[in-house]
N, C-alpha and C positions, 0 to 999 in steps of 0.2 A: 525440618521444623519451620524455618525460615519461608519455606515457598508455601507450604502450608497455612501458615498465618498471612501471606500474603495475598493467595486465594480468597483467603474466609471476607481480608480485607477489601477487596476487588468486587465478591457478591455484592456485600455492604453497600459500598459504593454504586455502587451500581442501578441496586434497588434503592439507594436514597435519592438520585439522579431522578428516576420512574415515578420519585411521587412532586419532585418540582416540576417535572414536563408536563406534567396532570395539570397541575397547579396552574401553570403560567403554558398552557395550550403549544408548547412545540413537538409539534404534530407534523407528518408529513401526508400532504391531501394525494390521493391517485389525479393524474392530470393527464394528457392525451397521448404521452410519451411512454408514461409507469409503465412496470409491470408485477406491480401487485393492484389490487380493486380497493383496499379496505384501509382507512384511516390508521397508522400506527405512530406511535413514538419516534423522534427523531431524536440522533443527537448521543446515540449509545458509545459512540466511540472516545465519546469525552473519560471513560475509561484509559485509554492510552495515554494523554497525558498525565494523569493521577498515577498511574501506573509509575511512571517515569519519576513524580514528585517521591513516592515509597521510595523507587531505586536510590536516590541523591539520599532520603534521610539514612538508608541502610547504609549507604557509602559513606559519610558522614560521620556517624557516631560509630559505625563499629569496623570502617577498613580506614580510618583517617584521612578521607578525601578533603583538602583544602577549602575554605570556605569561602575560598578568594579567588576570582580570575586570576591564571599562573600561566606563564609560559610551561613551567615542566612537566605538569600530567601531558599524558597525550594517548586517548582522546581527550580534549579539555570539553568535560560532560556540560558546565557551566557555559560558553558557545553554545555545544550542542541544543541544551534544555532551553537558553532565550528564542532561540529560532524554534524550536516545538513547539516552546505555549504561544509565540508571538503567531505562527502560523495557524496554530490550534484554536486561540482567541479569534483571529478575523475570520475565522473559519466557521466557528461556532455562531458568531454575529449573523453570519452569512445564512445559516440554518435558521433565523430566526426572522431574518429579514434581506432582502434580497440587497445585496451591494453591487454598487458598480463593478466592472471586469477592471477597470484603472482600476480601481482603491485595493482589489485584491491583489492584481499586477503588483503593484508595491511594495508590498507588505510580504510577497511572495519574494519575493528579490533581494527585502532583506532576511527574511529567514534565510535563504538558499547564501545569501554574502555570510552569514553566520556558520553557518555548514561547511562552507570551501575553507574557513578560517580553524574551526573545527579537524577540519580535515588536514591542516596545513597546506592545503592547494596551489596555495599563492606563491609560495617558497621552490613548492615542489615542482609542479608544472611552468612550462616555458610561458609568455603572455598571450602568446595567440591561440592556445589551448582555452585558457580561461573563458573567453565567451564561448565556444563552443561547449563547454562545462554548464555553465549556466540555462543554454537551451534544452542540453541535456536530462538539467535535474526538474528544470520548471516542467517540461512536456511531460516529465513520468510522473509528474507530482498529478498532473492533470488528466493524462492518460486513467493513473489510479482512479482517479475520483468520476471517470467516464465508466468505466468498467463495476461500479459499484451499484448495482443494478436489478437486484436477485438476491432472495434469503440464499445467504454463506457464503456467497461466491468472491468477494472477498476478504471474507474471517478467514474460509478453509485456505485460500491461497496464499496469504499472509502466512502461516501456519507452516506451511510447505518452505516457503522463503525463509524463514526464520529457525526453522528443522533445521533444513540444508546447509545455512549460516553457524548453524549452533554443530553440524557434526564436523565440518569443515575448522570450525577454529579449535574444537574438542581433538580430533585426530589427525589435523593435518599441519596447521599452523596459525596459533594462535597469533588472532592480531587486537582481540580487545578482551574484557574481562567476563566470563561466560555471564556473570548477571545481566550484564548487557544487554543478553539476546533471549534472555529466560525470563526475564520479566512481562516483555510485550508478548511473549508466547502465550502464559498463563492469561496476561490479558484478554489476547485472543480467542484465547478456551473459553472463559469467563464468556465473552462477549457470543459467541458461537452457540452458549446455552440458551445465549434470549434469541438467535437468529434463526439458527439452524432448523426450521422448521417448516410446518406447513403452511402458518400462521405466525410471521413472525412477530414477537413481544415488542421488537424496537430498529430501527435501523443505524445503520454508522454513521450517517449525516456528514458532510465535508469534514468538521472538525474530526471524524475517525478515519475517514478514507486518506484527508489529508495527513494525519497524523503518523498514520502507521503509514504511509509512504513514505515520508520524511526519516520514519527510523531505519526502514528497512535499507532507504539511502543512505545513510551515514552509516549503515555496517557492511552495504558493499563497496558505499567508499573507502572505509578502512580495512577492509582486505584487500582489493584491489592497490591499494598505494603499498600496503603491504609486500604484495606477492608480486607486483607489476601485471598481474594476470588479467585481461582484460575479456575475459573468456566467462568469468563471472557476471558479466551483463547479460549472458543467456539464464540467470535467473527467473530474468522477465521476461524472458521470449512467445510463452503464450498471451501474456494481456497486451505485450506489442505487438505481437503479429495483429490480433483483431483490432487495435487500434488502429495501428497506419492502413490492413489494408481495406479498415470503414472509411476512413479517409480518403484516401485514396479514390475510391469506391465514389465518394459524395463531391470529391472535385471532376471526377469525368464525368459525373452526370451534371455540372454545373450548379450544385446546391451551394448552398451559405456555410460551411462547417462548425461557423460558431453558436447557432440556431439546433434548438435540441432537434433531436430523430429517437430510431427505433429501428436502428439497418445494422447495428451490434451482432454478431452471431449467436448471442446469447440471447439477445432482445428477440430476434428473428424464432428461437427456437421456444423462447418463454412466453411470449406475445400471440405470433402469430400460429406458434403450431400446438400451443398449450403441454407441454413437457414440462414437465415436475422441476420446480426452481432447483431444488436441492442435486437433481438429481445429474442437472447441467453442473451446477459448481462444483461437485464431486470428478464431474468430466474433467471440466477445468484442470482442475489440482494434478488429479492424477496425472495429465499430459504433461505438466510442469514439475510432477516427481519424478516421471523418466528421464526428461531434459535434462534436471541437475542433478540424475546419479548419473547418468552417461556426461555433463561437465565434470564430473569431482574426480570420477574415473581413468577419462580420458586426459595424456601427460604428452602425446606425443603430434596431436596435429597443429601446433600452435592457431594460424589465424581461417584454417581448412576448417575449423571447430564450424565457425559462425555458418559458413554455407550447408557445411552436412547437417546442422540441426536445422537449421533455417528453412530448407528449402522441401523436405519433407512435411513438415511443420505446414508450411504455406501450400501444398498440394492441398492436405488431408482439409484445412480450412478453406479450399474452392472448393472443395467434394461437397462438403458440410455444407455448404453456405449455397449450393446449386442444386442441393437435394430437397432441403428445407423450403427453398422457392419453390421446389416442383410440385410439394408437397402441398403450400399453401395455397396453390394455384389451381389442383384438381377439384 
């Protein structure tokens, strides 16, 4: 009954969001990069943090979560939730008006210092870990919001991530409280109903891309501190592989990499070869549900994990990615 009311509360939301964006024009225009053509709503993903706000009042009034920053909970959701909205705020600013890469630098640094605190990071890990942590969380926070590009591609992959997190603490070992990871699900469904289409009603705008990166980070950091398993970063291994190796990709040809493009394999295949948006992001996902039932399954290769998934992974995306050229080219 509880998830139920939480849905009906999330439409709501959602569609009252739909008529301020009308209201006050946060809108996202096609520009030379898109790859949709047609003016739509920006900013849907401000669902996930409301999302979040429900979570804490249900935590609150009916499991007696502290109303107080505490050492004892743990995770301490109160860390957690300053960094979400404080990320989710210059995020959404960002959707509405272009901010400097410094001012968001910032602001990202201290969500992510919220997150490691969150996490216990600081305690846990040795100090020369820590920055490397940091690069870590900021590039997938950014990666995420590169990859965000194409109706559903990442609702459905978010979905998948948050599946696999949720069957993982259900049957294997728990490391936070299933609402935790059931909330931004539903969110995602919610959001998925306006996205998922041919025609999408709205997009995630930073404030969601960033958002639901951030959570999806903080529940494989606390499995991962968990379980020491660090085999769980092949979560993300399809939006990494096409990130580093567009990267990659953009510094041998001497481009600018902080200057937009359209050389994403998803861009490549939604742009220039015209395949059905949905149709990629369903690719997507899928390639990233085999990934993480072959991670949840597999108990005995320890660090041979990263290369056997990896390297397959990275053939089938030269194949993809030298096909799609051939194609655009004839």
């Amino acid at each position: 009954m509880n998830y139920i009311i939480l849905l009906i509360a999330l439409i709501l939301c959602i569609q009252l969001y739909f008529i301020i964006a009308k209201k006050f024009n946060i809108i996202d225009k096609p520009n030379e990069r898109s790859s949709h053509t047609q003016i739509t709503l920006r900013g849907g993903g401000i669902i996930f943090p409301i999302a979040f706000l429900l979570f804490m009042g249900y935590e609150i009034f009916f499991n007696n979560y502290p109303l107080y920053l505490s050492n004892n909970p743990m995770p301490n959701f109160w860390l957690f939730g300053l960094g979400l909205l404080l990320i989710c705020t210059i995020s959404f600013i960002d959707d509405i008006i272009d901010l400097s890469s410094k001012i968001r630098l910032i602001f990202h640094f201290i969500a992510v210092t919220l997150l490691m605190y969150c996490l216990n990071a600081f305690q846990l890990f040795p100090l020369w870990v820590i920055p490397l942590c940091y690069i870590l969380i900021v590039g997938i926070l950014n990666a995420y919001n590169f990859m965000d590009g194409i109706n559903g591609i990442s609702g459905l992959y978010s979905v998948v991530l948050l599946g696999s997190l949720w069957f993982v603490n259900e049957y294997l070992v728990e490391f936070v409280t299933p609402d935790f990871i059931i909330y931004p699900i539903i969110a995602a469904l919610v959001f998925l109903y306006f996205n998922f289409r041919k025609r999408a009603k709205c997009f995630l705008g930073d404030v969601g891309s960033m958002g639901i990166a951030f959570w999806i980070l903080a529940l494989l950091g606390l499995l991962i501190t968990k379980t020491g398993e660090l085999k769980y970063l092949l979560f993300l291994a399809v939006y990494g592989i096409d990130v580093i190796a567009t990267i990659e990709e953009r510094l041998r040809k001497k481009e600018n990499i902080l200057k937009p493009h359209r050389k994403h394999l998803y861009q490549l295949a939604a742009n220039e070869n015209k395949v059905d948006h949905r149709l990629i992001s369903f690719g997507y996902a899928f390639l990233q549900v085999l990934i993480c039932i072959f991670v949840i399954k597999e108990e005995r290769l320890g660090y041979l994990i990263f290369p056997i998934v990896a390297l397959p992974a990275i053939v089938l995306y030269i194949i993809l990615k030298y096909r799609l050229k051939n194609v655009e080219t004839m």
